[in-house]
C-alpha positions in Angstrom: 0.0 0.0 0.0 2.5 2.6 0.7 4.6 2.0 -2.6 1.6 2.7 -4.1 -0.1 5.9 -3.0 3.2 7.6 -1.6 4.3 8.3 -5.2 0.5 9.2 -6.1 1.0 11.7 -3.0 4.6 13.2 -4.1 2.4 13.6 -8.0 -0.1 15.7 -6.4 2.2 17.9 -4.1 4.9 18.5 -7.1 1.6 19.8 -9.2 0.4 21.8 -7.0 3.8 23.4 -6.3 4.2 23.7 -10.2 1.1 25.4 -10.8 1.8 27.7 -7.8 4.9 28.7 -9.7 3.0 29.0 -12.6 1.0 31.3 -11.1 4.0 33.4 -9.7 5.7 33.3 -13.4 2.4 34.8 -15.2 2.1 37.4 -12.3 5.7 38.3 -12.9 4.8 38.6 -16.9 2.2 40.7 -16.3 3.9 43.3 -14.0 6.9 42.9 -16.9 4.6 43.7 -19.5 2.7 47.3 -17.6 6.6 48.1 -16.6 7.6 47.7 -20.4 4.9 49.7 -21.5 5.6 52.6 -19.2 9.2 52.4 -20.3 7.8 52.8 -24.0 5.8 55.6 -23.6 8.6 57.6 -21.5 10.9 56.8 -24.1 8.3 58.4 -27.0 7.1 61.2 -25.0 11.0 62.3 -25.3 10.9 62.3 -28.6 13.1 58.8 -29.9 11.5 56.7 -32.8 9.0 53.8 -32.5 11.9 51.6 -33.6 14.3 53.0 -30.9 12.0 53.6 -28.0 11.3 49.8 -28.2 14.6 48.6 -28.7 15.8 50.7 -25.3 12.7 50.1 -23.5 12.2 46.2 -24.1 15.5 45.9 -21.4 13.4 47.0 -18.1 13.0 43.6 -17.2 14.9 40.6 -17.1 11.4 38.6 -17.2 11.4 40.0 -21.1 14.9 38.8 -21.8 14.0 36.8 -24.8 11.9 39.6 -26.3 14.9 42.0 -25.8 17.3 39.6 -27.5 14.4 39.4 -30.4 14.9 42.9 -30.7 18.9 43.2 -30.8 19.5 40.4 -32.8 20.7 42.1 -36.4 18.1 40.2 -38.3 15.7 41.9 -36.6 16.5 45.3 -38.1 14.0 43.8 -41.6 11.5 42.4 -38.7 8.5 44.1 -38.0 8.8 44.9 -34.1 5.0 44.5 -34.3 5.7 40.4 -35.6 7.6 40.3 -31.8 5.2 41.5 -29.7 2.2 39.4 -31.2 4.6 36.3 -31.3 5.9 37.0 -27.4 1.9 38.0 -26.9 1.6 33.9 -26.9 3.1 33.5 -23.5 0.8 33.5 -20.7 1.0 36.8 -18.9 2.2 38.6 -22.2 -1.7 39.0 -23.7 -1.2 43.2 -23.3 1.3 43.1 -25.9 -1.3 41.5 -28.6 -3.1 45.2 -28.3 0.1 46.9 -28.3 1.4 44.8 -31.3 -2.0 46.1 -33.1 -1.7 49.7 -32.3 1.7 49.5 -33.6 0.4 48.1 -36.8 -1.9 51.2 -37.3 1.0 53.9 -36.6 3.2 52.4 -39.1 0.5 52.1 -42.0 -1.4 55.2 -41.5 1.1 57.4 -39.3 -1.5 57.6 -36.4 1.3 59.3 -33.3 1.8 55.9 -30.8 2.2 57.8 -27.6 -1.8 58.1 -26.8 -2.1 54.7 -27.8 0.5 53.3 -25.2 -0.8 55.6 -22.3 -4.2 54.0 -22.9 -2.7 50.5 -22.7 -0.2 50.9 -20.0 -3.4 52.7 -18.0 -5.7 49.2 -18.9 -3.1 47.2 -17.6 -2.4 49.0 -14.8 -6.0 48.8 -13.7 -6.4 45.0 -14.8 -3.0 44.5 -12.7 -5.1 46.1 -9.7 -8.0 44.2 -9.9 -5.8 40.9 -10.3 -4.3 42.1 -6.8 -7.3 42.9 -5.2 -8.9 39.7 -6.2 -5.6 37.7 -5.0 -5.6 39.4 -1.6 -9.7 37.9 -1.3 -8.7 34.4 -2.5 -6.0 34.7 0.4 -8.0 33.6 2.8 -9.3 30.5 0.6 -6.1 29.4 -0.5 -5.5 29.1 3.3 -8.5 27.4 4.3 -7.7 24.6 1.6 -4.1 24.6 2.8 -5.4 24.0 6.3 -7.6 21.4 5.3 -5.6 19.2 4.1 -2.8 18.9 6.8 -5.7 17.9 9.1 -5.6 14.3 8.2 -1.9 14.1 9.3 -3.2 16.0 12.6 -5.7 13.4 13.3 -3.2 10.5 12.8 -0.6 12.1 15.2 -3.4 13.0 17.5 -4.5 9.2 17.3 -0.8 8.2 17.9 -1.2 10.8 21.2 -3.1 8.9 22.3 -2.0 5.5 22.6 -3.6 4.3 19.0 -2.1 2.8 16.3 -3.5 4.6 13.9 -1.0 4.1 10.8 -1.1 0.1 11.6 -4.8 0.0 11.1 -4.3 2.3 8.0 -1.8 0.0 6.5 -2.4 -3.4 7.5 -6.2 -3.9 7.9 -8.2 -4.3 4.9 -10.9 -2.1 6.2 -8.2 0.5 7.4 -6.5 0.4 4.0 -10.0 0.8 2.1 -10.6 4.0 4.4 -7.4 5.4 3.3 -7.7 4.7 -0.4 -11.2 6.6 -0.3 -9.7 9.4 2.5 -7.0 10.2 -0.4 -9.7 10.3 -3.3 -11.8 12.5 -1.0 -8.6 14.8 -0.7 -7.5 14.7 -4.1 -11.2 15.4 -5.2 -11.3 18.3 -2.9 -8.3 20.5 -4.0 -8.7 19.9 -7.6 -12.4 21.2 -6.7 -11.2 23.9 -4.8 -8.5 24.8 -7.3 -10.4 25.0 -9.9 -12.4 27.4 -8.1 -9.9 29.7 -7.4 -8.7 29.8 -10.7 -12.0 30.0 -12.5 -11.8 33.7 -10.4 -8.5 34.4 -11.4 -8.5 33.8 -14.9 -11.9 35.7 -15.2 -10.6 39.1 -16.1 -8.1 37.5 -18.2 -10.1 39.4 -21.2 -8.2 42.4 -22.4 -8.9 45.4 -21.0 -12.0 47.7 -22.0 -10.0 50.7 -22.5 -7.2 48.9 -24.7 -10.4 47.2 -26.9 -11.3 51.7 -27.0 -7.8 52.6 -28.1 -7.8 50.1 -30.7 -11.1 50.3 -32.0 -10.2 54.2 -32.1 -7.2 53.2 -34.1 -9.3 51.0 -36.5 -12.0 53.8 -37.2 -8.7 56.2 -38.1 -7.6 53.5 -40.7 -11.3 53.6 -42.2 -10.8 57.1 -42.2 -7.6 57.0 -44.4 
């Protein structure tokens, strides 16, 4: 019995830890992604290029490091920088630069100025990044809830040892002890991937992009009509 569920156990703590540093990784993305887009618009508000002010500004985090080297790379002088950003828009965390790889679009086809267009992302993001936050800091309490729950099975059994009970013997030797143990574990399993679910079904629901970036765009599109 134990060479059987202790690897089962060790499967479900390693993927809960790796979606928990999943989770960290797109929260870093995110925060890379508003930081990137305020150093874009500083660097066209004094006046450098669209080609320049992305080259300088794509280095303000090491989280974009493979965008950067995208950028630098000599081949990428015949890119299109707008290619990049919907390419390194793919990764999870990234989605802001899909409406920034858009806008860009627009300014190089029709000459519509870039600046207004990254304030109104960088603002979006900002305020999705807030909400994200806010929502996080409510889930807090769930998160620990869950985590408390399930330690209390190993509470009971050291209680039960406390107290003079052989808990782990019935558990492991006795058929009836081992069937209550192969359901106990189901019931756990069942539980967090219920409650996990949860949580993320909450955190991945304003995962849409922003309504102000879907404004700036849309703006952008009626200017192409217009031309």
């Amino acid at each position: 019995m134990p060479a059987v569920l202790v690897p089962a156990v060790v499967l479900l703590i390693r993927s809960r830890l790796l979606r928990s540093r999943l989770r960290a990784a797109e929260t870093e993305q995110r925060a890379a992604v508003v930081d990137f887009c305020s150093s874009l618009r500083a660097e066209l508000q004094a006046g450098r290029q669209p080609s320049a002010a992305i080259a300088d500004a794509v280095w303000c985090r090491p989280e974009l490091r493979d965008l950067a080297e995208a950028c630098s790379r000599p081949a990428a002088a015949h890119e299109d920088p707008a290619d990049l950003l919907s390419i390194a828009a793919h990764t999870p965390g990234r989605e802001g630069l899909g409406a920034l790889a858009a806008c860009w679009r627009a300014t190089e086809r029709h000459g519509v100025p870039l600046t207004e267009a990254v304030c109104g992302i960088e603002d979006g993001l900002r305020a999705e990044q807030q909400r994200r936050q806010s929502l996080a800091a409510e889930l807090a309490g769930v998160r620990a809830t869950v985590t408390m729950l399930s330690v209390l099975p190993g509470f009971g059994l050291a209680l039960g040892s406390a107290l003079g009970t052989d808990p782990l013997h019935t558990l492991l030797a006795r058929p009836v002890g081992e069937a209550c143990l192969v359901i106990g574990l189901l019931l756990e399993a069942a539980g967090l991937h219920w409650t996990d679910r949860l949580v993320n079904s909450a955190l991945q629901a304003p995962r849409r992009t922003p309504r102000r970036i879907h404004i700036r765009t849309r703006r952008f599109q009626w200017v192409r009509r217009a031309s």
